[in-house]
TILOGU-801582 format. One record per atom (N, C-alpha, C): y, x, z. Coordinates in pm, whole numbers, plus 32768, in hexadecimal, padded with zeros to 4 digits. Atoms other than C-alpha are relative to their C-alpha. Example, Ala and Ser with C-alpha at 12.3 -4.5 7.8 and 13.67 -1.06 7.14 Angstrom:
2
7F8980598000/7E3E84CE830C/8078805A8000/7F897FAE7FFA/7F96855782CA/806D7FB38049/
This chain:
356
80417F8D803E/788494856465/8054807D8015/7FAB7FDC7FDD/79AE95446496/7FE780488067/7FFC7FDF7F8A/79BB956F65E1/7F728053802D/80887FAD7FCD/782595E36608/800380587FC2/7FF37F69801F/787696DE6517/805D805F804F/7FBF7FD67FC6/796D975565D7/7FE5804C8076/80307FD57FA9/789B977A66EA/7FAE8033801F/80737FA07FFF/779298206653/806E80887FD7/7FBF7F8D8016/789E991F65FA/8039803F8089/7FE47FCE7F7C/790B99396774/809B7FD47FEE/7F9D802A7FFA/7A6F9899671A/800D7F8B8018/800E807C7F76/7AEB979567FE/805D7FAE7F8A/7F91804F8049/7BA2965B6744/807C7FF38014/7F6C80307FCB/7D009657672F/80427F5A8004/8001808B7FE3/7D6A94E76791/808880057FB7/7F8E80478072/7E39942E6684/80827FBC8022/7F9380317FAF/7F5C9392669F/7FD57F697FF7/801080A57FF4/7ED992246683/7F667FF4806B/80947FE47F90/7DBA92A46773/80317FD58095/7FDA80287F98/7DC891FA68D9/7FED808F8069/80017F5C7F9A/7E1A933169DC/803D7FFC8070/7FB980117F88/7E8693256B50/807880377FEE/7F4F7FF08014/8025930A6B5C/7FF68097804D/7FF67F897F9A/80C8943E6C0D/802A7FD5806C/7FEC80047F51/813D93786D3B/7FA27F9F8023/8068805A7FAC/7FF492CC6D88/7FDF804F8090/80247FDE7F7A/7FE493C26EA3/80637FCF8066/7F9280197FB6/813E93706F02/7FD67F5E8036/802A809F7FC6/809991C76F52/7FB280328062/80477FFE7FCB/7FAE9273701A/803180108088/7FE77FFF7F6C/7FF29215719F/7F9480628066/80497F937F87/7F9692EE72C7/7F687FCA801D/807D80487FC3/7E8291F37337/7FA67FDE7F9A/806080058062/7DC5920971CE/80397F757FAD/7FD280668065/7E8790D67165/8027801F7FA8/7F9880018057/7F7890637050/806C7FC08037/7F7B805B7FFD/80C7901D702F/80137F6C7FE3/8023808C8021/801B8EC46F9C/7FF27F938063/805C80287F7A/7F478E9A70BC/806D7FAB8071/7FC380187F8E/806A8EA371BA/80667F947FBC/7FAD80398012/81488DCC70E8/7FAA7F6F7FFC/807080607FD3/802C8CAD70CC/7FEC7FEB80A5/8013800D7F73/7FF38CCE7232/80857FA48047/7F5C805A7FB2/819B8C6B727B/7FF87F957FB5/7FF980868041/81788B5A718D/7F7E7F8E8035/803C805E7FB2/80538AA87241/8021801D80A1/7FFF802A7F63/80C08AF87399/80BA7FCC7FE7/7FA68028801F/823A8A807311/7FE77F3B7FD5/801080898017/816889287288/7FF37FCA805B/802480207F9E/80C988F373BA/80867FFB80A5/7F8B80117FC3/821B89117470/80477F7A7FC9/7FBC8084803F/82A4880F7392/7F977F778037/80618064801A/8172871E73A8/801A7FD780B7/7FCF800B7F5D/81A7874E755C/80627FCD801A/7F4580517FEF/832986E67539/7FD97F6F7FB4/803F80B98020/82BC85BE7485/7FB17F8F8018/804A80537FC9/81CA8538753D/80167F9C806F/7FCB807D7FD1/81E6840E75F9/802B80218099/7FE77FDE7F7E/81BC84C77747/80948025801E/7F9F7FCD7FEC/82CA859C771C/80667FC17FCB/7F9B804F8000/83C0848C768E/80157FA5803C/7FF980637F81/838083B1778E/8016803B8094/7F9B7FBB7F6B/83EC84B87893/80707FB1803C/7F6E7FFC7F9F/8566846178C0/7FD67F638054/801A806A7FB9/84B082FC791C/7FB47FF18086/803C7FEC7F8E/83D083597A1F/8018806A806B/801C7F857FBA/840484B67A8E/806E7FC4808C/7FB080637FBF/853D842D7B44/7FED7FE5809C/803A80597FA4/848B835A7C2E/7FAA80378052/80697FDE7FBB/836883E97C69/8052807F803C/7F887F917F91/845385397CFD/80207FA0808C/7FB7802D7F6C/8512843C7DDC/7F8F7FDC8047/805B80247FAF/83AF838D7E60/7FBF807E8041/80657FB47FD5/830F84CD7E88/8061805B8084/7FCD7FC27F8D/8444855F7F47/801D7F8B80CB/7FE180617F6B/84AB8422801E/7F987F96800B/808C80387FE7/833C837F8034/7FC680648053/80617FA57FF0/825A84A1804E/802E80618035/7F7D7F947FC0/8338859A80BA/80377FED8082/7FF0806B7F79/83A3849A81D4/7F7D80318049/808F80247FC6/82318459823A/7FEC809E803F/80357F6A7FC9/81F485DA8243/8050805F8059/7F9C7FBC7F93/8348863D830F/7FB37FB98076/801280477F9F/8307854583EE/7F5C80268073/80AB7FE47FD4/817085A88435/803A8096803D/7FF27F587F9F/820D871F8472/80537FF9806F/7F7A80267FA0/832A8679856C/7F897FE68093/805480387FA6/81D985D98636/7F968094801B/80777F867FAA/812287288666/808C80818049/7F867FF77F9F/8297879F8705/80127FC68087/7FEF80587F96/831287468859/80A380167FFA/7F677FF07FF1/846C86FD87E2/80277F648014/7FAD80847FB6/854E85F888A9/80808022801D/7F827FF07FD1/869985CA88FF/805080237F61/7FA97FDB805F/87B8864E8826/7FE280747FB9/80137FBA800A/8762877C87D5/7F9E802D7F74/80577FE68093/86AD882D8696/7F718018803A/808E7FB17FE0/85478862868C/7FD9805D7FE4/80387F728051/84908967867E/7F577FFE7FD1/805D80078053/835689AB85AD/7FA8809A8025/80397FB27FE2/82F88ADA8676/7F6D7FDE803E/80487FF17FA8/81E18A4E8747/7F9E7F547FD0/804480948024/80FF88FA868B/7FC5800D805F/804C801E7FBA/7FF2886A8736/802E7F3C7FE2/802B80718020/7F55871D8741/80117FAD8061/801A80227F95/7F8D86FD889F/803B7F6D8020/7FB580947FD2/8088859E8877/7F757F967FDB/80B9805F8043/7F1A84FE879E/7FCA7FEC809F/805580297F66/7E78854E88E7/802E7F808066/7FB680597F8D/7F7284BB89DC/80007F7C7FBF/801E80748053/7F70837788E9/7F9F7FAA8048/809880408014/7DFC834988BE/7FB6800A8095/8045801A7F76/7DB383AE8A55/80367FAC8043/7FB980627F8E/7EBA82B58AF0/7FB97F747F99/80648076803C/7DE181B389EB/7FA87FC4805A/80BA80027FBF/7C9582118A79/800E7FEE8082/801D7FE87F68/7CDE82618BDF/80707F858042/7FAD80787FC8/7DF481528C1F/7FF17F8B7FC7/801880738013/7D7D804E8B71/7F707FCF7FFC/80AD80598015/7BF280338AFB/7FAA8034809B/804280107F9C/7B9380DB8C54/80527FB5807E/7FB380427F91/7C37809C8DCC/808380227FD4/7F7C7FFB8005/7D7680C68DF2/80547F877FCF/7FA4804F8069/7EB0800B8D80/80207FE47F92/7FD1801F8097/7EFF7FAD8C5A/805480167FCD/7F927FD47FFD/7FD180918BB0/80387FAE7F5D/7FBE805A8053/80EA80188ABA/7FBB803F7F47/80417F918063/801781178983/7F8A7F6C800F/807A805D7FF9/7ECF801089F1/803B7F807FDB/7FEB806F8014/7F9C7EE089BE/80277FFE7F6B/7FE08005808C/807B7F218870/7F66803F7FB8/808B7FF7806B/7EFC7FA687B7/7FC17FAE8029/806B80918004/7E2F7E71885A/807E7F9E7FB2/7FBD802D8052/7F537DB687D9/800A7FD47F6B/80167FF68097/7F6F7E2A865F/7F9D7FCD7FF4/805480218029/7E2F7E298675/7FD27F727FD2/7FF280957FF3/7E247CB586C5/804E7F9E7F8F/7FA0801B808E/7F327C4285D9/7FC1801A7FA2/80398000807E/7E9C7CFE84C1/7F707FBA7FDC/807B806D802E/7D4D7C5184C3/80087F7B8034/7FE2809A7FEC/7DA97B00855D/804D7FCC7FB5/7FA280608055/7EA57AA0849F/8004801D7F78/80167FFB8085/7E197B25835D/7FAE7FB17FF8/8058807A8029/7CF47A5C8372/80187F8F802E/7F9980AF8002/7DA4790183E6/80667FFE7F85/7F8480178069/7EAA795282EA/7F9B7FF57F81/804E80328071/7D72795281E2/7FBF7F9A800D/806080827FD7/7CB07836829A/805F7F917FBB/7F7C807E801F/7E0D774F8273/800E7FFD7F45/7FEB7FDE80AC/7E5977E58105/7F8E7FC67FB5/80A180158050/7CCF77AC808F/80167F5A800E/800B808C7FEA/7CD9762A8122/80907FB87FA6/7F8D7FFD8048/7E5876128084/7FC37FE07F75/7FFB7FD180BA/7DEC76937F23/7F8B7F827FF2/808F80267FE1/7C9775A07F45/807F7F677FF7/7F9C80748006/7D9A746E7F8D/80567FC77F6C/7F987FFE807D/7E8074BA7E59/7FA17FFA7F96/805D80008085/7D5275037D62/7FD77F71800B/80248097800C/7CDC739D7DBA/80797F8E7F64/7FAA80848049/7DDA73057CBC/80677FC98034/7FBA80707FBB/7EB172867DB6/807E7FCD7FDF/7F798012802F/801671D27D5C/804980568011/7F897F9B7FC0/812E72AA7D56/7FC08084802D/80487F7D7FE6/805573EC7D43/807780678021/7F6B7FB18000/819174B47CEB/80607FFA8066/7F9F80237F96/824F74277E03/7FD780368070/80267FC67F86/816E746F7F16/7FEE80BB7FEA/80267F798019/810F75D57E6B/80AA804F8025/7F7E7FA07FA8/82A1762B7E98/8012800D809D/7FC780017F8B/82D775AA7FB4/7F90802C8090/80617FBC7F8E/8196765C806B/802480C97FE9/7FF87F767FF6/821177AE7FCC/805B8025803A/7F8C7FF88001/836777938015/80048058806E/7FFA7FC07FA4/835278338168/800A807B7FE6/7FF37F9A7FFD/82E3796A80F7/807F805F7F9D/7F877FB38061/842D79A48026/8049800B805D/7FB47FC07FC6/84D379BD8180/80068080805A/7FDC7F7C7FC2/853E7AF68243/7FA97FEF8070/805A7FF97F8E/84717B538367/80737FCB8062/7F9E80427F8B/85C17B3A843A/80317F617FBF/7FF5807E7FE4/861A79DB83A0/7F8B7FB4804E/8055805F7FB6/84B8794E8409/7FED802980B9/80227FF77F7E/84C479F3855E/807B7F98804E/7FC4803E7FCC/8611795185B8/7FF77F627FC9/802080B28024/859077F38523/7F8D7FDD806A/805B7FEF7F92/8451783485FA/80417FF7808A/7FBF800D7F88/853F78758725/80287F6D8038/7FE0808D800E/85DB772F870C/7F747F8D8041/807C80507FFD/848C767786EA/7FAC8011807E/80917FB77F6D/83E07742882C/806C7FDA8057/7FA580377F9A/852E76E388E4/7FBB7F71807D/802F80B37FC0/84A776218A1F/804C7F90802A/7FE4807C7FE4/85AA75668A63/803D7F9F7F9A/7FCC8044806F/865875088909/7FCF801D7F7E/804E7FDC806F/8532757D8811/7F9C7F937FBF/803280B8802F/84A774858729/7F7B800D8044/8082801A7FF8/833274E987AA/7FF07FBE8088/800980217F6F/83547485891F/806F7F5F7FE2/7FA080A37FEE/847773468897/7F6C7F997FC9/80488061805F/836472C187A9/7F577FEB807D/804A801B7FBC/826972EA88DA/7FFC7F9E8056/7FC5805B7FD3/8338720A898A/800A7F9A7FE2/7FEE80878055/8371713588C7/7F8B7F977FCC/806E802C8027/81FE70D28866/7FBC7FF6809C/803380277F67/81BA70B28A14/7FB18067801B/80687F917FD5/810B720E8A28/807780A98042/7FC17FC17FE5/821572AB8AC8/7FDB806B8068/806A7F947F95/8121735B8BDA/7FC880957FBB/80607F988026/80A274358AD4/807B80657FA9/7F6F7F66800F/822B75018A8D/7FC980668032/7FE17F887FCE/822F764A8ACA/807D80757FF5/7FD47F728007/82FC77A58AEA/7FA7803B7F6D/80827FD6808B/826577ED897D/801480988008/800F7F92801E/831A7930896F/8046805C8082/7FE47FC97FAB/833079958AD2/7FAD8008806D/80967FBB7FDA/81F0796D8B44/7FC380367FD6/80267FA2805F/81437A7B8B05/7F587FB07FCB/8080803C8040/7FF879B08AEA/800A7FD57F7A/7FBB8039807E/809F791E89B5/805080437FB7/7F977FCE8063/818A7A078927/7FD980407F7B/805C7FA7807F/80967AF48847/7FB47F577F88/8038807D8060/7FF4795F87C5/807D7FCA7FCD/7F84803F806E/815C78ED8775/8025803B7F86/7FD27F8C8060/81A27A2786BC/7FD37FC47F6F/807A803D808B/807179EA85DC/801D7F8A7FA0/8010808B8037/8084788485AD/807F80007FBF/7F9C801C8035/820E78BC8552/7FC8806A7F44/80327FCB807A/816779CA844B/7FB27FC47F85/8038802A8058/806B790483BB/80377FBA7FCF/7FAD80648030/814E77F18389/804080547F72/7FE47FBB8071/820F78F68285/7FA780317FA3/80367FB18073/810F79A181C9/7F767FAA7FE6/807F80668025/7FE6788381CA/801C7FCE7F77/8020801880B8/8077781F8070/7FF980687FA6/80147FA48094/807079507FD1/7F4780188019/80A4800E801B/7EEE7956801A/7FD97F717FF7/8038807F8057/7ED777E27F8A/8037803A7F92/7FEB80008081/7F8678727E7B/7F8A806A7F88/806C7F9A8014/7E8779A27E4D/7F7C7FBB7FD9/806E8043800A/7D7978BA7E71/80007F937FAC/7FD9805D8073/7DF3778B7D95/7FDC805A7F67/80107FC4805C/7DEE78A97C87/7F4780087FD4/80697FEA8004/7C9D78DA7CE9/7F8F7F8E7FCB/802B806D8001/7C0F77987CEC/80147FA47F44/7FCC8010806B/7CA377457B80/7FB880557F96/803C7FBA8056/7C0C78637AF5/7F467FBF7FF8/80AD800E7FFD/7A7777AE7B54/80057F957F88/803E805E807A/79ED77057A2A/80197F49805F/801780AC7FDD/7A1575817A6D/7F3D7FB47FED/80A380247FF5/789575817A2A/7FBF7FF1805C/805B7FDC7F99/781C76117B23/80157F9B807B/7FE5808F7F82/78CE74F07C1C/7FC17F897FCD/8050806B8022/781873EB7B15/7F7880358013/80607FF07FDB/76E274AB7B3E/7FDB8029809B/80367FDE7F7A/76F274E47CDF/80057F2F7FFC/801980718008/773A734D7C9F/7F7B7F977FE4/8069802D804B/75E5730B7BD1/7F9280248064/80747FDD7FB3/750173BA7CBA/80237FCC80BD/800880437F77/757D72D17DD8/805180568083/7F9B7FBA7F9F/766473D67E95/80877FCD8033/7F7580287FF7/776873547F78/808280368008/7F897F998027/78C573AA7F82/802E8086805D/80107F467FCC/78A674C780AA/7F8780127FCD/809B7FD0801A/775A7504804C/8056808A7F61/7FC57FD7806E/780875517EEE/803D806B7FFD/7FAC7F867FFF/793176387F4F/7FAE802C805A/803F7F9C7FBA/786376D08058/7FBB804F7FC6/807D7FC78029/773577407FAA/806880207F41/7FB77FD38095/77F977757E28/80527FEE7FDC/7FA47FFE800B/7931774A7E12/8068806A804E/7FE27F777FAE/79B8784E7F54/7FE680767FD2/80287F648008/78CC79587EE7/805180597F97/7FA87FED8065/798279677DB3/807B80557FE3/7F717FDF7FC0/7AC879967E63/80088095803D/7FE87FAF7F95/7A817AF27EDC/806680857FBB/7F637FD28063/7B727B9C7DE2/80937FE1804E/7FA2805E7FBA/7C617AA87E78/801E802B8084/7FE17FAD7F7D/7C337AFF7FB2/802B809D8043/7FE47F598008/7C1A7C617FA8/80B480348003/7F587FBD8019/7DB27C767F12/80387F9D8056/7FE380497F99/7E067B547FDC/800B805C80B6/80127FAD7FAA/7D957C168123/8048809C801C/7FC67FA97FCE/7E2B7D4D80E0/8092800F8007/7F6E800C8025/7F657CE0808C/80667FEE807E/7F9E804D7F76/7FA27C0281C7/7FCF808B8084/7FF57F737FB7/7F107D6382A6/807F8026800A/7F7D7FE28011/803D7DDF823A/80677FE38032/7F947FF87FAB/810D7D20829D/80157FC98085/80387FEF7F4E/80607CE883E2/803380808050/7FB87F6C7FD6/80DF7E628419/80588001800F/7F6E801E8028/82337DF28374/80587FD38069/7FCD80358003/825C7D2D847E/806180118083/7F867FA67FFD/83867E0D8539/80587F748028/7F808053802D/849F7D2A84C9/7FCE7F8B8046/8044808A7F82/83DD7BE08560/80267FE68071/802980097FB3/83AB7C4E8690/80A180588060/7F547FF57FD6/851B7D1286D9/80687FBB7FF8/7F7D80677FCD/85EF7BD68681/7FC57F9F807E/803A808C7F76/84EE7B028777/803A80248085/7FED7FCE7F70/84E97BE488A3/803E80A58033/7FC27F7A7FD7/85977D1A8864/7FC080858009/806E7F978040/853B7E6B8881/7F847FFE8092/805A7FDE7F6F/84637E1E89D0/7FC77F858005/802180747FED/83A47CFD8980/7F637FBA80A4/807D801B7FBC/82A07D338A9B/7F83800C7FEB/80597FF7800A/81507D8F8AC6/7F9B7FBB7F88/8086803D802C/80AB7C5F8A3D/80407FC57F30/7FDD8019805F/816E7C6788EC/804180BC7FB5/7FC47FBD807F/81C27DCA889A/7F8480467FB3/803D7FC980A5/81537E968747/800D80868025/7FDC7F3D8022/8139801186F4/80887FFE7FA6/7F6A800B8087/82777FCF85EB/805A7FF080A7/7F9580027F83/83457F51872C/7FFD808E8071/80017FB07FE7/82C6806D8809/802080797FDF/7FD87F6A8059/83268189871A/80887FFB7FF5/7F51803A7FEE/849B80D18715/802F805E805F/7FBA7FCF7F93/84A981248870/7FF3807F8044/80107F837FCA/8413825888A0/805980737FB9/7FBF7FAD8075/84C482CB8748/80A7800C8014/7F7B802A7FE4/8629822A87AF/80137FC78072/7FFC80267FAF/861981C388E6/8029806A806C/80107FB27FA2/85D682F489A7/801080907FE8/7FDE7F798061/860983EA8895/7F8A8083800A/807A7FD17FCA/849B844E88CF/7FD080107F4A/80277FE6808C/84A584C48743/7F4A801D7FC9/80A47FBD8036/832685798736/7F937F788036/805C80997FE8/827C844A8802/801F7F887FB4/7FA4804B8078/833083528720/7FB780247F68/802E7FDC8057/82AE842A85FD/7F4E7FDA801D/809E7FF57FE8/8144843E869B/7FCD7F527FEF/8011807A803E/815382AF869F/7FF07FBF7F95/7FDB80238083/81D782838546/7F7D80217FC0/808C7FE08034/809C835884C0/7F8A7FA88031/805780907FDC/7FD5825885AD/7FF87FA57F73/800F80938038/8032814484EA/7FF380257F5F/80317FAA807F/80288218839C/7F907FD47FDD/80827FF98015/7ED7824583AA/7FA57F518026/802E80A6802F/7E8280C083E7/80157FC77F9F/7FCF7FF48071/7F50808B82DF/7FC280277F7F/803A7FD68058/7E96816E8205/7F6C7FF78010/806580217FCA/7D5980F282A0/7FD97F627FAC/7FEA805A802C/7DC37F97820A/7FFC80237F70/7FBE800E808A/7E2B800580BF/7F9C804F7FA9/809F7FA1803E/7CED812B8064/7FD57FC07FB7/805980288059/7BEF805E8042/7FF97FB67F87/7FD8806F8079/7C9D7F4E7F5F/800280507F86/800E7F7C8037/7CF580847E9C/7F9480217FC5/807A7FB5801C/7BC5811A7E6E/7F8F7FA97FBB/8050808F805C/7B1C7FC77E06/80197FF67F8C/7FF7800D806B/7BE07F837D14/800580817F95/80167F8D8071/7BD280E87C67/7F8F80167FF2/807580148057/7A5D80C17C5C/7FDE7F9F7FB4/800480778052/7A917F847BA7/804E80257F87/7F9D7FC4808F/7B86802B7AAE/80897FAB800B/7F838056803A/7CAD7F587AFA/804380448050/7F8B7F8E7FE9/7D8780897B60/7FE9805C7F8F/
């Protein structure tokens, strides 16, 4: 009542002292940008939480464990891979530094035309046409015998048989040795005149059918193999044993009930099963179908001949041999890219399956 009289008189209220009234330094909170001094102190205290909550998180305390590593792979992996690809569009050889003035693709060419034109048309057969029919050869021959042997292996052992455990070591055992121990055990064995495969030929009256295993060349690329599969055929019974273990025991009493015999059985439902199996099985032994370098330099050195060499041995000699650094490089990316030709798709499978 007060106050409207007041204001029918034209006198303004004087504000009390228990009356709420803007301080005198509320202008002084007032920031350039229309803020408060509130505003901006709220603001450091959630971008101060959110600093804290970042240091504590699992990522960033699990740094000093990973970061580490992944640095060294990315410098001497990837870092490698990608010097090396810029060394092959160079034409550096000999002693000397390279230079990075002048790429080009032109060593790819020379490669992929002494392929085409010296090997799949006329001409001779250059040593580029032999080491890639080669690999090539190796990597799919002796991956699929090394799964044919492994599959019939694992198929043997699942039967129940005595002494499961016994035969299961002593079929893996191989592949726990070194590429150079089994090549110089292989040597021995291909020996024609004091190697057990040509004594024990002898010895059973089939001595006509010895050979030069690893000096004819008709034979040298099938010894290779056969000394390979021999090593890594148990780790694809062991792949596949896994496999085989995992099928319901039903389903072998129900291919039993409907009169199915025992290939009939694994052929038609029991194999198909296996293609999991196969799949990591397969890319594994690729690998070290590529791997196999070390093999093939304690057998025959770095010049094993036409009908036995690799792209891995060829890159030796073009890389250290002749000091032919950029062709050497241009090889290496060869076999790279088979390599990563092998390893993609497996990849890519399993990350649409979710198990990456």
């Amino acid at each position: 009542m007060r106050s409207r009289i007041l204001r029918v008189l034209g006198r303004d209220e004087q504000p009390r002292a228990g009356d709420d009234q803007p301080r005198a330094d509320d202008d002084a909170d007032l920031r350039a940008d229309g803020g408060t001094t509130a505003d901006s102190a709220t603001t450091s205290a959630d971008a101060a939480s959110r600093a804290r909550r970042l240091w504590n998180s699992e990522f960033v305390q699990s740094m000093p464990f990973w970061l580490p590593a992944s640095l060294l792979v990315a410098l001497f992996v990837y870092g490698a891979i990608g010097w090396n690809f810029l060394i092959s569009l160079t034409d550096w050889s000999g002693l000397r530094q390279p230079t990075y003035s002048n790429l080009d693709f032109e060593l790819y060419g020379r490669f992929f035309n002494s392929v085409w034109e010296g090997g799949l048309l006329t001409g001779p057969h250059t040593q580029e046409y032999w080491a890639l029919r080669n690999t090539l050869v190796l990597l799919v021959v002796f991956t699929v015998a090394a799964l044919v042997v492994g599959l019939l292996l694992a198929i043997l052992v699942d039967r129940n048989i005595r002494f499961e455990n016994t035969f299961r070591t002593i079929y893996l055992l191989p592949m726990s040795l070194s590429f150079v121990v089994t090549a110089i055990f292989w040597s021995w064995m291909y020996n024609p005149s004091s190697g057990m495969i040509n004594e024990v030929l002898r010895f059973v009256g089939l001595g006509g059918l010895t050979q030069q295993w690893i000096s004819d060349p008709q034979f040298k690329l099938f010894a290779v193999m056969f000394a390979l599969i021999w090593q890594f055929s148990g780790y694809a019974m062991v792949v596949y044993l896994a496999g085989l273990r995992a099928i319901p025991d039903a389903q072998y009493e129900a291919a039993k009930v409907d009169g199915a015999g025992l290939l009939k059985m694994y052929w038609r439902i029991i194999v198909p099963q296996l293609r999991a199996s196969t799949t990591s099985a397969a890319v594994v032994l690729m690998v070290f179908a590529l791997k196999a370098f070390d093999f093939l330099f304690v057998m025959f050195g770095t010049r094993p001949g036409p009908s036995a060499d690799i792209l891995a041995m060829m890159m030796y000699r073009e890389s250290f041999g002749v000091t032919n650094w950029a062709y050497g490089s241009t090889i290496a990316m060869v076999l790279f890219v088979l390599a990563l030709g092998v390893i993609a798709p497996y990849l890519y499978v399993q990350f649409k399956r979710g198990d990456l």
